[in-house]
C-alpha positions, -999 to +999 in steps of 0.1 A: +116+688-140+099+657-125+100+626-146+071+615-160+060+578-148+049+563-182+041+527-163+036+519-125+038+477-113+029+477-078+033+448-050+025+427-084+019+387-078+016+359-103+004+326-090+001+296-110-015+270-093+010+263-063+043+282-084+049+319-075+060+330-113+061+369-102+063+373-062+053+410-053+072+427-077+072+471-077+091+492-102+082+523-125+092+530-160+099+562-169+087+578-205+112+572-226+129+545-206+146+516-223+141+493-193+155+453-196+139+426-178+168+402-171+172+370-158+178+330-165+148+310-183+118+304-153+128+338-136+095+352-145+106+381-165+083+369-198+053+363-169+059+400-157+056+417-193+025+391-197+011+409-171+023+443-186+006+431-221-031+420-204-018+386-214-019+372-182-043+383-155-029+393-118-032+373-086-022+401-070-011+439-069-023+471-097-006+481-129-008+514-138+000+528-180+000+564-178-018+567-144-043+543-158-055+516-137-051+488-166-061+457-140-093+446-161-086+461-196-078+439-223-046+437-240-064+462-273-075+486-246-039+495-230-023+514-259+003+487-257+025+476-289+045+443-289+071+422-309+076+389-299+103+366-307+085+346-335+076+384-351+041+370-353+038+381-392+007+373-409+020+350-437-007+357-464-003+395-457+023+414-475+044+437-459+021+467-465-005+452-453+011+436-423+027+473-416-007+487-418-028+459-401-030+478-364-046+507-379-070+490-405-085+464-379-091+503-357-108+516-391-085+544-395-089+564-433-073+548-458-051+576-466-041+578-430-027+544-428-009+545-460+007+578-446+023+563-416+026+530-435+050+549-456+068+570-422+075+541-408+091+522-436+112+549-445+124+551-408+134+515-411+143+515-445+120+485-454+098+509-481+114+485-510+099+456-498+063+463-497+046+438-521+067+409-509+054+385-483+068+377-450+083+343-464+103+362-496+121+384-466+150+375-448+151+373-407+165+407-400+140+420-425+113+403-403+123+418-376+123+452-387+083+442-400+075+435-365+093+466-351+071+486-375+041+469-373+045+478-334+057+517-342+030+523-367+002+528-334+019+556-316+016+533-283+023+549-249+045+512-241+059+492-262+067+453-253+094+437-267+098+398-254+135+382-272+128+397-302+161+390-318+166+357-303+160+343-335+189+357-355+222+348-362+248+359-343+257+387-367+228+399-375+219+402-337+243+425-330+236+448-362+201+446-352+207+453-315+224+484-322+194+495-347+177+488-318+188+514-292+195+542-320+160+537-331+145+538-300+165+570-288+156+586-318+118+580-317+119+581-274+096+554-274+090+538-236+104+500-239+103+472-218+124+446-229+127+410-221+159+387-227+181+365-211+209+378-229+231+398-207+251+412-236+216+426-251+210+438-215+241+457-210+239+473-245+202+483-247+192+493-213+189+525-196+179+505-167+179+466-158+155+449-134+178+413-129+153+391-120+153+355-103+122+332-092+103+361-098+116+385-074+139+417-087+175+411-073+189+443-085+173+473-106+198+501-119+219+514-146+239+487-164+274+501-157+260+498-117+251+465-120+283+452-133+305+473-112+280+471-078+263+437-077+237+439-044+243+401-044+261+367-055+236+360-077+239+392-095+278+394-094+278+357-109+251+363-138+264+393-153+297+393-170+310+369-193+335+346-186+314+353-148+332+365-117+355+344-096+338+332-061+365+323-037+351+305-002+365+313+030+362+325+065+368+366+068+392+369+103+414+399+105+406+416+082+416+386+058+396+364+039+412+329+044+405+299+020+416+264+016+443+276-007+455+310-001+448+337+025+439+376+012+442+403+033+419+433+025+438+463+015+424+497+034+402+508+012+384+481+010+381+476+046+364+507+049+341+502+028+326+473+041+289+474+045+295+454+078+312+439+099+320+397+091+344+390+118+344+349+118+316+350+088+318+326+061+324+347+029+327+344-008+358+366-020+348+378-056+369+391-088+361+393-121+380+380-150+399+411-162+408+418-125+429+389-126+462+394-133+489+373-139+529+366-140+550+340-145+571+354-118+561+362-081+551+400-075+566+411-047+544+444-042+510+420-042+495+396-025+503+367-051+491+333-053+502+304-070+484+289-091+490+259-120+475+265-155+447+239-162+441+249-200+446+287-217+413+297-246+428+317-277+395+344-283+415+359-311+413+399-290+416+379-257+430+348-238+404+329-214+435+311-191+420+285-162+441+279-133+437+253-102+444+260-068+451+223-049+433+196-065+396+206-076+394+251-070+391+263-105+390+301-116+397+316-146+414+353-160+407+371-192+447+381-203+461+397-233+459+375-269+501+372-265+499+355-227+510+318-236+501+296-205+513+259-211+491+233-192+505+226-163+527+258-158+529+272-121+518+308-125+514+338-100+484+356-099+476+388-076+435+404-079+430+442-090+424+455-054+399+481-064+376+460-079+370+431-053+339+416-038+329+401-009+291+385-001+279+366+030+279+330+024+243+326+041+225+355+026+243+362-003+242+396+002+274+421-007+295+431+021+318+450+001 
């Protein structure tokens, strides 16, 4: 069965003044999709759902809500729900009647809104807190206000733009994971806006990564990570970010100031092209690091010196310098003691290298 296309953005342009914010952006949303706009503060992802919400009007390009040109129509007129990141609660309101404010201002019965009122809270388990006003309600109970106030309309897209930016760290993750349950169980069609990768990589179904306001990569999560299209990509998701290594790719061998790697096999065949002589970025992540206080004859070690080892409690952050100034770091085992100073050898997981053209910054492996 064909998927159903709950939101077209076509060749979509955002000028402001002489600043390209969104520069001729396409991509489709499927119903039901839990789709993640991505990307560093100024990217123009919050510009792009703008554009989605009526908020902003376009320079450029059509957007399309269930096969509805939505070009000229108001923000009400689009069937659109949002949550933003302040929740945007009416203060004075209780949480009733904030719950039941999108259907009263559309002069829907009184018994009908007290109905879903009602649905809704029990879905989110806020029924108990219906006389109090947003200000007697803690953060995460804000948020699940907002999320309501936005599920009471039955909306064929809903908007979300950082909405859990504003809680604590524990309660973000308990609230994340609300999040994605919820929305599976309801199969509402979400676009989501955050600069969080770990919210990206949790939530999404899809993620657009976006940077000055042109998608760099849009695919699953597990693709992203795993398949970066370029250095930008490879270096924004993950956490601590992926090793870049420069050199010059001869022989089949990528050779830097410090240490020359030669590409095993399989790796050489799966190179997208050919870099003979290229300047190149070698790339390895973290956890593909691995390291031994002896040399390992079977790899292609490297000595390196530890500059300073990170104690996560689960994990060990260990930085290393090659020669005076090239720094790189590995995510070890919590038990891997690394004195400052120590000389170490390191070898790279072979399967999960990366290489990118130092001009274009495109992948070549």
């Amino acid at each position: 069965m064909k998927e159903k296309i709950q939101a077209r953005v076509e060749n979509v342009t955002k000028r402001f003044d002489e600043v390209i914010a969104v520069n001729d952006i396409s991509l489709q949303v499927k119903e039901g999709e839990f789709l993640v706009l991505l990307g560093p503060s100024g990217s123009g992802k919050t510009t792009l759902l703008r554009l989605l919400a009526g908020l902003e009007r376009l320079s450029k390009g059509n957007i399309y809500i269930s096969d509805a040109l939505v070009n000229e129509l108001p923000p009400r007129n689009r069937n659109i729900a949002m949550v933003f990141q302040n929740y945007a609660l009416y203060p004075h309101m209780t949480v009733f009647e904030n719950l039941g404010y999108p259907l009263k201002i559309r002069k829907r019965p009184k018994q009908e809104i007290q109905k879903r009122v009602r649905e809704v809270a029990e879905t989110l388990e806020i029924a108990e807190l219906f006389s109090r006003k947003p200000k007697q309600i803690s953060g995460g109970q804000r948020q699940r206000v907002a999320l309501g106030r936005a599920m009471i309309r039955n909306a064929n897209l809903f908007l979300m733009d950082e909405p859990l930016s504003n809680l604590d760290a524990k309660l973000r993750v308990q609230m994340r994971a609300e999040l994605r349950r919820l929305q599976k169980t309801l199969g509402t069609t979400t676009v989501y806006v955050t600069h969080d990768q770990a919210e990206a990589m949790t939530l999404a179904d899809r993620v657009a990564v976006i940077n000055n306001g042109v998608i760099q990569q849009l695919a699953s999560p597990e693709e992203i990570y795993f398949h970066p299209v370029n250095k930008f990509v490879a270096g924004f998701i993950g956490s601590p970010q992926m090793n870049f290594f420069h050199g010059i790719y001869s022989n089949a061998t990528v050779k830097t100031d410090y240490f020359e790697y030669p590409l095993p096999a399989a790796s050489k065949e799966n190179l997208k092209r050919e870099p003979e002589g290229k300047h190149v970025y070698l790339g390895i992540r973290p956890e593909d690091v691995h390291v031994s206080k002896t040399k390992i004859e079977t790899a292609h070690s490297i000595r390196a010196k530890v500059y300073v080892s990170e104690l996560m409690g689960a994990e060990t952050y260990v930085f290393y310098t090659l020669g005076a100034d090239e720094q790189f770091i590995s995510r070890t085992s919590p038990d891997f003691k690394g004195q400052m100073d120590e000389e170490i050898w390191i070898s790279f997981n072979e399967e999960r290298l990366h290489m990118f053209d130092s001009e274009t910054e495109e992948t070549l492996l």
